[in-house]
Backbone as JSON, one array per atom type, in Angstrom:
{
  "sequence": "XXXXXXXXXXXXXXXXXXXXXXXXXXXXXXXXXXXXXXXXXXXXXXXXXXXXXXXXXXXXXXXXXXXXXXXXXXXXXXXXXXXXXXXXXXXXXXXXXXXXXXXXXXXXXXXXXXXXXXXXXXXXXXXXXXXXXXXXXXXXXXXXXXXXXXXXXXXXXXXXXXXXXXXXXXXXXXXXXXXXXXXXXXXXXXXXXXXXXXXXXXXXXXXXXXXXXXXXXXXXXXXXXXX",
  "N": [[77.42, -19.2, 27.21], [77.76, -18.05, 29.56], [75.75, -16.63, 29.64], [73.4, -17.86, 29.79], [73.31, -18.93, 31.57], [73.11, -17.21, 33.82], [70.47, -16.17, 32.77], [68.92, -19.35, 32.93], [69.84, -20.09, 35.35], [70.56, -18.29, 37.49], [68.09, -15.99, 37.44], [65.85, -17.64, 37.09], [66.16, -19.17, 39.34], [67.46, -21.34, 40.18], [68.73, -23.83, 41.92], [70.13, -26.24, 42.32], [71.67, -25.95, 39.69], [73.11, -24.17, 40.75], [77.24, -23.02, 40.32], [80.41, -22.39, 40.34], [82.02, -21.58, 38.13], [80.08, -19.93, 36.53], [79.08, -20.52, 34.64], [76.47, -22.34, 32.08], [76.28, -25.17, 31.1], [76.72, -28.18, 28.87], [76.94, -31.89, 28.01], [76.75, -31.53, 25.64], [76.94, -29.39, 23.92], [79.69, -28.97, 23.02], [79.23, -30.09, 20.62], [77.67, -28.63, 18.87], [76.31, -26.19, 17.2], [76.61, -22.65, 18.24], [74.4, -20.37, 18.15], [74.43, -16.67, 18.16], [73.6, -13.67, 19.51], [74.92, -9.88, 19.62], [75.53, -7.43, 21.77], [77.09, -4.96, 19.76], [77.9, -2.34, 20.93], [78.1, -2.15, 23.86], [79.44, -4.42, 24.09], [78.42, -6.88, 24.09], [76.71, -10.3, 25.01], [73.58, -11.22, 23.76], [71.63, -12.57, 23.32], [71.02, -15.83, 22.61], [71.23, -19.17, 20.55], [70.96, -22.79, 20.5], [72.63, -24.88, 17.83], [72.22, -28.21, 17.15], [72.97, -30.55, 14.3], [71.29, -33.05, 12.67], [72.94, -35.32, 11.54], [75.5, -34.79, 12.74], [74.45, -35.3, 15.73], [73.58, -38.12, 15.45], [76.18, -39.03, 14.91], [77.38, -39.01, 16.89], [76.33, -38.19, 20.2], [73.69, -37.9, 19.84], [70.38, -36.47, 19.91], [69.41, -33.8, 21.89], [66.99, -34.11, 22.83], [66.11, -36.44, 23.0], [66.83, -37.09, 25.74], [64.75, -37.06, 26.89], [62.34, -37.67, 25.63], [61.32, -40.33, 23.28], [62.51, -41.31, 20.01], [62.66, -42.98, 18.2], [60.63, -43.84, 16.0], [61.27, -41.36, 14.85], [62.7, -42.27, 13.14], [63.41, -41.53, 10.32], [63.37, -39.01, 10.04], [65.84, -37.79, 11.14], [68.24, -37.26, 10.3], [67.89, -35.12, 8.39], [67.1, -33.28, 9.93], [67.38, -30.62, 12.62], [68.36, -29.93, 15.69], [66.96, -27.27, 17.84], [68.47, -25.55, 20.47], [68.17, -24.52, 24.23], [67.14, -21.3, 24.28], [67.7, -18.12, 24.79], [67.14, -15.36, 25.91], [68.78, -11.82, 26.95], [67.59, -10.01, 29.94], [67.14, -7.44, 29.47], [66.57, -6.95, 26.79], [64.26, -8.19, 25.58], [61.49, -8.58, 23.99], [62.32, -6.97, 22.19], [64.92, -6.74, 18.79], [66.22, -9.05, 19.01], [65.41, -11.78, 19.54], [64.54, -11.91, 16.72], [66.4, -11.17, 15.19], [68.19, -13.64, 16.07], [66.25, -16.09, 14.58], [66.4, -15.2, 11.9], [68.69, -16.1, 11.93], [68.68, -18.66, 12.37], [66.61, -19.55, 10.44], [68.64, -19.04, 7.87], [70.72, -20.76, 8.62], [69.71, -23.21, 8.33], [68.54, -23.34, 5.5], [71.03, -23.04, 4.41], [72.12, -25.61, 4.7], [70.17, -27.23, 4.22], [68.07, -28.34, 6.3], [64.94, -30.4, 6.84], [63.23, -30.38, 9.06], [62.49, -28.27, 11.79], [63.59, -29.06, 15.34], [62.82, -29.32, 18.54], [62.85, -28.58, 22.24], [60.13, -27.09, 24.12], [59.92, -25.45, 27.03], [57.72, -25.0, 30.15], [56.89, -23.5, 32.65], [54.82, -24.8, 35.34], [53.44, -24.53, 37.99], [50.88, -26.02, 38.94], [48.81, -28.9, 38.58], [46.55, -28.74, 37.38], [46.59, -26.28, 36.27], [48.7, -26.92, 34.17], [46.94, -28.91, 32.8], [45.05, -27.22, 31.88], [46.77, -25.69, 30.01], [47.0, -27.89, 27.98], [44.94, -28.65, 27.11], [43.85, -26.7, 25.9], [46.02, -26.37, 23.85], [45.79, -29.02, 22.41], [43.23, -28.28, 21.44], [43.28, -26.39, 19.81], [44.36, -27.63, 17.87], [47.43, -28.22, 16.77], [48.55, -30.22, 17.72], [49.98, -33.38, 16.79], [50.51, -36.61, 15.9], [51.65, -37.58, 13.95], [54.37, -38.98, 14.35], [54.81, -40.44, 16.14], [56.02, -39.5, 18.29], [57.12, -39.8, 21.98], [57.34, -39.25, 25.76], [60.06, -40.49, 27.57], [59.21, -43.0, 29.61], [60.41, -42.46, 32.03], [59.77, -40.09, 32.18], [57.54, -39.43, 31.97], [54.27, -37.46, 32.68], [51.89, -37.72, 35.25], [48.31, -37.93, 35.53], [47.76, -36.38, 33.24], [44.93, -34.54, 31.48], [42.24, -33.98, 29.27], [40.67, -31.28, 29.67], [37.15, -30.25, 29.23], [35.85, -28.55, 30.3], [35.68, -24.76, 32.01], [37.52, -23.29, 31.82], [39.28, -21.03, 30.01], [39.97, -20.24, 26.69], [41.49, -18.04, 25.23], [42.91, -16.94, 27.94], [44.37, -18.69, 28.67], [46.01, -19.27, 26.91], [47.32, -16.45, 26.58], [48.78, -17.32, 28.84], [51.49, -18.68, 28.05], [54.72, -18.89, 27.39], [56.44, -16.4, 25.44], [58.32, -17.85, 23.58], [56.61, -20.33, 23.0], [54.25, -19.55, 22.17], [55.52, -18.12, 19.78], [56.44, -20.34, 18.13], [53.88, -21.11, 17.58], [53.26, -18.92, 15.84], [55.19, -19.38, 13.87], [54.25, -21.71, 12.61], [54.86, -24.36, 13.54], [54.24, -28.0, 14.9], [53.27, -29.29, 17.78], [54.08, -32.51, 19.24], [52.82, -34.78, 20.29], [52.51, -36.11, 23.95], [53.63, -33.87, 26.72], [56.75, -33.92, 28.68], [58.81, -34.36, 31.64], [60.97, -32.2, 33.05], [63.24, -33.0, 35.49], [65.23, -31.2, 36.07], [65.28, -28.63, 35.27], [63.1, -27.85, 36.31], [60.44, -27.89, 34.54], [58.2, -28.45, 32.46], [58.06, -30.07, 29.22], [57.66, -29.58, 26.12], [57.65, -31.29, 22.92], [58.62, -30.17, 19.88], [57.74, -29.85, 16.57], [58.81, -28.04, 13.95], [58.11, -28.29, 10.56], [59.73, -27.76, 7.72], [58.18, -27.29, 4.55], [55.45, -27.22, 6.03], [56.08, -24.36, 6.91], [54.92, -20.94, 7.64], [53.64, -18.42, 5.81], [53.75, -15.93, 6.79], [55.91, -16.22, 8.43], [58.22, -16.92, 5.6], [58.1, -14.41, 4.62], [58.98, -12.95, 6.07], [61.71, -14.02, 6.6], [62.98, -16.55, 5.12], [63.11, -14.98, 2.71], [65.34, -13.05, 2.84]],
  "CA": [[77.24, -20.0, 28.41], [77.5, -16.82, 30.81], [73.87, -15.89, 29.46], [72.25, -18.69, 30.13], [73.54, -19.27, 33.84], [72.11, -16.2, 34.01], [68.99, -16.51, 32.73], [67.95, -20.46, 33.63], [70.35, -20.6, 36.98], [69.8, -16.9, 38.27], [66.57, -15.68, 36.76], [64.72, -18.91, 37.18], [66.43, -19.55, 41.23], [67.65, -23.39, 40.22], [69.64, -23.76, 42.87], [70.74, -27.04, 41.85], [72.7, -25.8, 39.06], [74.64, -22.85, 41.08], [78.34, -23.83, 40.43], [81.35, -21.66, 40.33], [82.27, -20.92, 37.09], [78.69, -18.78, 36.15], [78.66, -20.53, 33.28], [75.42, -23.4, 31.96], [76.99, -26.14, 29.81], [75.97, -29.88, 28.91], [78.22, -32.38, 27.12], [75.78, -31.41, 23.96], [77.62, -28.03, 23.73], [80.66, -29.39, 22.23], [78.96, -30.97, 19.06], [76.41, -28.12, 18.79], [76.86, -24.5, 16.26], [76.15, -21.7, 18.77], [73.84, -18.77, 17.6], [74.53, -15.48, 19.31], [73.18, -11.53, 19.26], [75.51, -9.4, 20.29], [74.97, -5.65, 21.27], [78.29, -4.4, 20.16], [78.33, -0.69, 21.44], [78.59, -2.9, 25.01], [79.98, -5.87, 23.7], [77.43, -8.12, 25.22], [75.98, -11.25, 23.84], [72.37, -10.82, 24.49], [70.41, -13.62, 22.82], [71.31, -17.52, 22.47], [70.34, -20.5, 20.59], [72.16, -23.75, 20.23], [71.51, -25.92, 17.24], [72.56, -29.57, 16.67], [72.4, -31.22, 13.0], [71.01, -34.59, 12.61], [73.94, -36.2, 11.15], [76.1, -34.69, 13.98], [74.26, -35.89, 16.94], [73.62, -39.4, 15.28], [77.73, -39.56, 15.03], [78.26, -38.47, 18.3], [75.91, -37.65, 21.13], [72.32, -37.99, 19.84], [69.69, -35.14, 20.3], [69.02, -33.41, 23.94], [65.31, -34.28, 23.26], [66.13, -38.16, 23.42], [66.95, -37.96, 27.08], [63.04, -37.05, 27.7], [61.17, -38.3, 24.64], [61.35, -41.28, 22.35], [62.13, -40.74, 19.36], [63.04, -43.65, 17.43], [59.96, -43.82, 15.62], [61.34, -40.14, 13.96], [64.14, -42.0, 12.78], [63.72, -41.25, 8.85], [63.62, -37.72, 9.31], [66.83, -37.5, 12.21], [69.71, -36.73, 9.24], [67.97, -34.03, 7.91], [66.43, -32.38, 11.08], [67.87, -29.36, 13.28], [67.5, -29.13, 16.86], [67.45, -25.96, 18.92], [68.14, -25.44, 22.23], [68.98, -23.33, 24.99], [67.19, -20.55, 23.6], [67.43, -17.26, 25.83], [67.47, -13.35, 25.72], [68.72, -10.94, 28.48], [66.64, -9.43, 30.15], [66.9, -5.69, 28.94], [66.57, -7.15, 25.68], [63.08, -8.7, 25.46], [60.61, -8.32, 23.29], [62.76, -5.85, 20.89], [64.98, -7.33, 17.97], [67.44, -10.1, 19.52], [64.31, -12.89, 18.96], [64.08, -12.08, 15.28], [67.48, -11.56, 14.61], [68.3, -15.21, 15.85], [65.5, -16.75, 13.83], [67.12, -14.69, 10.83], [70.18, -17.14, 11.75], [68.59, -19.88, 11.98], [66.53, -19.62, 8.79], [69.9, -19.1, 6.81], [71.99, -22.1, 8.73], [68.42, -24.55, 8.02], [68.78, -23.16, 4.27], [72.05, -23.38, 4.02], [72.68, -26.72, 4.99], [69.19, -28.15, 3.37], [67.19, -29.1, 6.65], [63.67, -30.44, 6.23], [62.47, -30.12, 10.17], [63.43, -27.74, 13.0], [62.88, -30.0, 16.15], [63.52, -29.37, 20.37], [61.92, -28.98, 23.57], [59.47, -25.88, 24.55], [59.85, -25.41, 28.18], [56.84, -24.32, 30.41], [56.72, -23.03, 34.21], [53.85, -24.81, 35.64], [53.08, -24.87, 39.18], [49.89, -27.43, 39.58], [48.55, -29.91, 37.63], [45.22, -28.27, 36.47], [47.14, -25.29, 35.05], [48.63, -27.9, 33.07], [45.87, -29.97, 32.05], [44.53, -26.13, 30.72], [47.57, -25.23, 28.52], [47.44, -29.16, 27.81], [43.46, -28.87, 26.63], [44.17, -25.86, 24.56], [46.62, -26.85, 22.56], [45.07, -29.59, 22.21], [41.92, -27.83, 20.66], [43.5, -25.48, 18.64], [45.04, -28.35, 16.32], [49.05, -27.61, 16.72], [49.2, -31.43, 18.16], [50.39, -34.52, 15.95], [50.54, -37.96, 16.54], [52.13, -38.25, 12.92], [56.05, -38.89, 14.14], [54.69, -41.31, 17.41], [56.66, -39.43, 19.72], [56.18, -39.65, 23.33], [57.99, -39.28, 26.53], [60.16, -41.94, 28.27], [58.74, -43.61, 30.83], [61.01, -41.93, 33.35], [59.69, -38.63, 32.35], [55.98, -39.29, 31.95], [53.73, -36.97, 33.63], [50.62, -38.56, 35.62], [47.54, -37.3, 35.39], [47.2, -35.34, 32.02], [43.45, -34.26, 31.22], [41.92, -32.75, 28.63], [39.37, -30.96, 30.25], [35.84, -30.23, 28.5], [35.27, -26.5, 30.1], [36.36, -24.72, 33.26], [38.75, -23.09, 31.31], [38.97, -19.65, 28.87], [41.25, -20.06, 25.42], [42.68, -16.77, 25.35], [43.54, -16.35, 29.02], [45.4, -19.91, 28.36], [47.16, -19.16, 25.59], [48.05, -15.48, 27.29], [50.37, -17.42, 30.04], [52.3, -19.31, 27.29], [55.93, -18.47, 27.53], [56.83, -16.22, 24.74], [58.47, -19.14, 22.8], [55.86, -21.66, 23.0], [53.77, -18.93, 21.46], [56.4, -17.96, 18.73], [56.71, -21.67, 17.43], [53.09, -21.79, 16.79], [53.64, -18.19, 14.87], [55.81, -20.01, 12.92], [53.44, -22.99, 11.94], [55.44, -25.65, 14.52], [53.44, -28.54, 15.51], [53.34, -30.32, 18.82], [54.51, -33.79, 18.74], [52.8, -35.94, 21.62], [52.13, -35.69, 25.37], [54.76, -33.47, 27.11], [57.91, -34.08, 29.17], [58.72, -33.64, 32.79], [62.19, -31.79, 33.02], [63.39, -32.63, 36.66], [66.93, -30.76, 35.73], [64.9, -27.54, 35.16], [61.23, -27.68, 36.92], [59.81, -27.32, 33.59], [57.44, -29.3, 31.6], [58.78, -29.5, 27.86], [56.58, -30.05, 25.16], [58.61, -31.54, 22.03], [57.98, -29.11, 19.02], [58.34, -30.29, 14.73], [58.45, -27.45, 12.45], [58.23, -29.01, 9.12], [59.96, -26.6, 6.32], [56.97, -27.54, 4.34], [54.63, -26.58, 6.63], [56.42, -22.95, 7.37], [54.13, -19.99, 7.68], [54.06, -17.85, 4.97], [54.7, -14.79, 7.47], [57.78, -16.87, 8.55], [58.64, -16.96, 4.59], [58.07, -13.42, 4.44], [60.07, -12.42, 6.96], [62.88, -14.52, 7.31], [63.34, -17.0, 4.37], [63.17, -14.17, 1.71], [66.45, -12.24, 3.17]],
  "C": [[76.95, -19.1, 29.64], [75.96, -16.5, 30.9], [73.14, -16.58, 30.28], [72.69, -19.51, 31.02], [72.41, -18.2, 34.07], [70.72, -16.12, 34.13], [68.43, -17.86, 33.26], [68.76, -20.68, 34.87], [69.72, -19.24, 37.93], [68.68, -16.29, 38.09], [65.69, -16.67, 37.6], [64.78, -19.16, 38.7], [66.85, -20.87, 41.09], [68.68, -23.11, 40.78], [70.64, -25.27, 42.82], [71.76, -27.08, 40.81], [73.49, -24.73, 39.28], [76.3, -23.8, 41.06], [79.72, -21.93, 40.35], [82.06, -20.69, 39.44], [81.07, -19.65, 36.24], [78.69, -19.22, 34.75], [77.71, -21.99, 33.56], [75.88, -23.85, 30.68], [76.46, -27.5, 30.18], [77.44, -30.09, 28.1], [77.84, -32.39, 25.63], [76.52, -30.56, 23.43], [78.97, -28.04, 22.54], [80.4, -29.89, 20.57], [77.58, -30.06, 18.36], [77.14, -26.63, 18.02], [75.88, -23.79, 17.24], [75.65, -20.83, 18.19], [74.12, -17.47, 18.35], [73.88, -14.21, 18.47], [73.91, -11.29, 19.84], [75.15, -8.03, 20.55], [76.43, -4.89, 21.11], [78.81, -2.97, 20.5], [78.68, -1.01, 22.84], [79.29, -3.86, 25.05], [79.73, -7.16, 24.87], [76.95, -8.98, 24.41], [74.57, -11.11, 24.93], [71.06, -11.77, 24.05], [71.73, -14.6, 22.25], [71.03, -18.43, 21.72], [71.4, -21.29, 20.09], [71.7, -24.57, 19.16], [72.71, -27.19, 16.52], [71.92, -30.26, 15.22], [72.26, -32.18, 13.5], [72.08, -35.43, 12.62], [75.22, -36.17, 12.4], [75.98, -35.54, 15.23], [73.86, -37.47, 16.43], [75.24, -39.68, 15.39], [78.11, -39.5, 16.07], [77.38, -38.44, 19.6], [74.13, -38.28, 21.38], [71.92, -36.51, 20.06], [69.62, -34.9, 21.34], [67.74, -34.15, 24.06], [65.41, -35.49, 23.22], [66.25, -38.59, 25.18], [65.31, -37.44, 27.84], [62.35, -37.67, 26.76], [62.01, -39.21, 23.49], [61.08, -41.52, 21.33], [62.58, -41.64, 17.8], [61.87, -44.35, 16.69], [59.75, -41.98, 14.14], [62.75, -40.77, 13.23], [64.6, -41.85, 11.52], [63.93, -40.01, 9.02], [65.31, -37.11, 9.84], [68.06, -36.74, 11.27], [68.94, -35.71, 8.47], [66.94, -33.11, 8.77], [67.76, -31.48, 11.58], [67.42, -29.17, 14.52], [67.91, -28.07, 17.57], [67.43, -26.37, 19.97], [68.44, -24.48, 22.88], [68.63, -21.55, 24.77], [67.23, -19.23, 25.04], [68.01, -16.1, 25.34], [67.67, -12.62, 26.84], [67.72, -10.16, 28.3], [66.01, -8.13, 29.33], [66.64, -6.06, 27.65], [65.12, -7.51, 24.77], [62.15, -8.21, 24.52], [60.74, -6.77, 21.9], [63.31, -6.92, 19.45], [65.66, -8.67, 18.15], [66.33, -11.44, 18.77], [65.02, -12.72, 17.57], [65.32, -12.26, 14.67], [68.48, -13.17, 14.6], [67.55, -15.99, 15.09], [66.14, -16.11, 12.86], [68.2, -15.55, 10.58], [69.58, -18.37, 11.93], [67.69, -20.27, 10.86], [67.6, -19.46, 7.93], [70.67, -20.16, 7.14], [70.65, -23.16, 8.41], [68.59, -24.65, 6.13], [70.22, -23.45, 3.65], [72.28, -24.93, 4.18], [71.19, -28.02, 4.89], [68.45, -28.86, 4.95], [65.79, -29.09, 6.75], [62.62, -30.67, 7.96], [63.47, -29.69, 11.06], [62.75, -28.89, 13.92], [63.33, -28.73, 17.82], [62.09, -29.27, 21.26], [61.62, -27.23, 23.91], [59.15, -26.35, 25.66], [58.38, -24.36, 28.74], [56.95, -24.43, 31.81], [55.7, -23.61, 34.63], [53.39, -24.96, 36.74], [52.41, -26.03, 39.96], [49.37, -27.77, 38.61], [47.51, -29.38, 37.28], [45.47, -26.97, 36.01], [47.85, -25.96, 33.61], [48.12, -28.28, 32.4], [45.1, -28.69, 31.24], [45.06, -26.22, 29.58], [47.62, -27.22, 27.63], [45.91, -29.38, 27.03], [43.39, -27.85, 25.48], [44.9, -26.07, 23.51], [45.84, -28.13, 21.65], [43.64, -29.41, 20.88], [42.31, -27.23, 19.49], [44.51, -26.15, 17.7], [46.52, -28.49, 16.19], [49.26, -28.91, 17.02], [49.2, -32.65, 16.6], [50.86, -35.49, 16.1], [51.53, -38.91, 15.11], [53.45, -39.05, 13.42], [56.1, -39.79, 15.49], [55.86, -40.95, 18.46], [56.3, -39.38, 21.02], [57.21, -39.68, 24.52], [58.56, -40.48, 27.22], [59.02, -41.61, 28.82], [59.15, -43.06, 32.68], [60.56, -40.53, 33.86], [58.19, -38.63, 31.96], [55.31, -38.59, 32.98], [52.19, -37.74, 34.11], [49.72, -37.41, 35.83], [46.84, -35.87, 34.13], [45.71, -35.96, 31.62], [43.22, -34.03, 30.49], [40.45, -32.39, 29.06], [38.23, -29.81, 28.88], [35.89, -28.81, 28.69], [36.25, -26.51, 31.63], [37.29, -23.5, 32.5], [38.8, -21.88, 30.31], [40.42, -19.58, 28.28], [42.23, -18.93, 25.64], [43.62, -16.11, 26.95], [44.83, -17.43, 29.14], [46.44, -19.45, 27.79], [47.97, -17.82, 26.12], [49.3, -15.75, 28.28], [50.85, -18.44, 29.11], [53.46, -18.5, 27.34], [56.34, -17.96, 25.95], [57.63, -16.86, 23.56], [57.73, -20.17, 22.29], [54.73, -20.63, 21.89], [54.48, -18.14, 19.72], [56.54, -19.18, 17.09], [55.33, -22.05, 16.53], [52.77, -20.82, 15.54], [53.67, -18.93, 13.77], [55.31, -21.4, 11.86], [54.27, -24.46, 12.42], [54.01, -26.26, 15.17], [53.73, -29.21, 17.19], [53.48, -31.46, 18.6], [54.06, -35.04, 20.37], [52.61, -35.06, 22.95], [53.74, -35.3, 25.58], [55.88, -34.21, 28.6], [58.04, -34.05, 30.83], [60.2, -33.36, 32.94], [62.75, -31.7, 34.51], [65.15, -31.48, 36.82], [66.48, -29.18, 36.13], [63.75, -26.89, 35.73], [60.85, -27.36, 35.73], [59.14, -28.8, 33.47], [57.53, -28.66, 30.36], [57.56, -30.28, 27.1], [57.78, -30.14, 23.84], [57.44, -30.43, 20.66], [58.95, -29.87, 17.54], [57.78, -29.4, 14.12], [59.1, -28.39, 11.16], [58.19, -27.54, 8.47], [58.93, -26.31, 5.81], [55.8, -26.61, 4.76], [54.66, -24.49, 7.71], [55.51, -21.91, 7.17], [54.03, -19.28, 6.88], [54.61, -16.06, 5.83], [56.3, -15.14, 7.66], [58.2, -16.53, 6.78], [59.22, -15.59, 4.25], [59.17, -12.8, 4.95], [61.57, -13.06, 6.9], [63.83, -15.22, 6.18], [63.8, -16.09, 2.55], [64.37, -13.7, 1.59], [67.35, -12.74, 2.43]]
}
């Protein structure tokens, strides 16, 4: 919880969630198996992810991604899905092993406990609406979207004005400002699931994400599911 004050209260500047304790908690937290990295020569936890079973949050809570997108149209797969959340790495940590070693844990708790889709919400920074409507035209193009699982954002959290614009626009410089996650997921062979989110909690715009087991990468296999 310390981390990730850190990272989405101090990092990010949300000044709406400064509070006293320096810690970032929901009432999800309680019904959720924490992932951690630790670096123990400091004894720091240095990478995060939270993940809620299906059967859990149907007994108790529901998923996080219900209070932006609608999702009762996924409701055969809900008891044997997995959602993440909360995912975050300190800083000094970035782009070394902390990532991989959490995906290492959550390929063994998905295996262990037989689930047949990771699910959650990929957060994105976006300033103005035609940086949007880019990363919103790219994906788009490059196939990662799916209309199979009819999810879609309330109504409360619908964004106005999504485009998909024709030109104007250059793939790889797109895909370059994708937030290290959003780019990870599609690594992994995660689809997009519908028009995205508007997160007023966080200033983000979340895009709901369904890896299907199934449809896992064979690098992912390689790497992760083999161990």
């Amino acid at each position: 919880m310390r981390l990730r004050y850190q990272v989405f209260v101090e990092e990010e500047k949300n000044m709406q969630m400064l509070n006293e304790s320096g810690l970032e908690q929901d009432p999800y937290d309680v019904y959720c198996d924490h992932l951690i990295v630790k670096d123990v020569d400091h004894d720091t936890v240095v990478g995060t992810y939270r993940l809620l079973p299906g059967r859990r949050a149907a007994a108790h809570i529901g998923f996080y991604s219900e209070t932006e997108f609608d999702l009762s149209e996924f409701h055969d797969y809900k008891d044997h899905a997995l959602e993440l959340g909360r995912s975050c790495i300190h800083p000094a940590y970035r782009g070394g092993k902390a990532i991989q070693l959490l995906w290492e844990g959550i390929a063994g708790y998905s295996e262990q406990h037989h689930h047949s889709h990771l699910i959650g919400c990929a957060s994105v920074h976006v300033p103005a609406l035609n940086e949007l409507n880019e990363i919103y035209s790219m994906l788009r193009k490059k196939q990662v979207w799916t209309d199979h699982y009819g999810i879609r954002p309330l109504e409360t959290h619908r964004i106005a004005g999504l485009n998909v614009l024709e030109s104007g626009w250059n793939e790889k410089e797109v895909f370059r400002r994708l937030p290290p996650l959003m780019k990870g997921y599609q690594w992994l062979g995660a689809q997009i699931g519908g028009d995205p989110a508007y997160d007023s909690q966080f200033d983000t715009v979340d895009f709901f994400i369904v890896l299907e087991k199934e449809r896992v990468t064979r690098k992912y296999k390689q790497h992760f599911l083999s161990r």
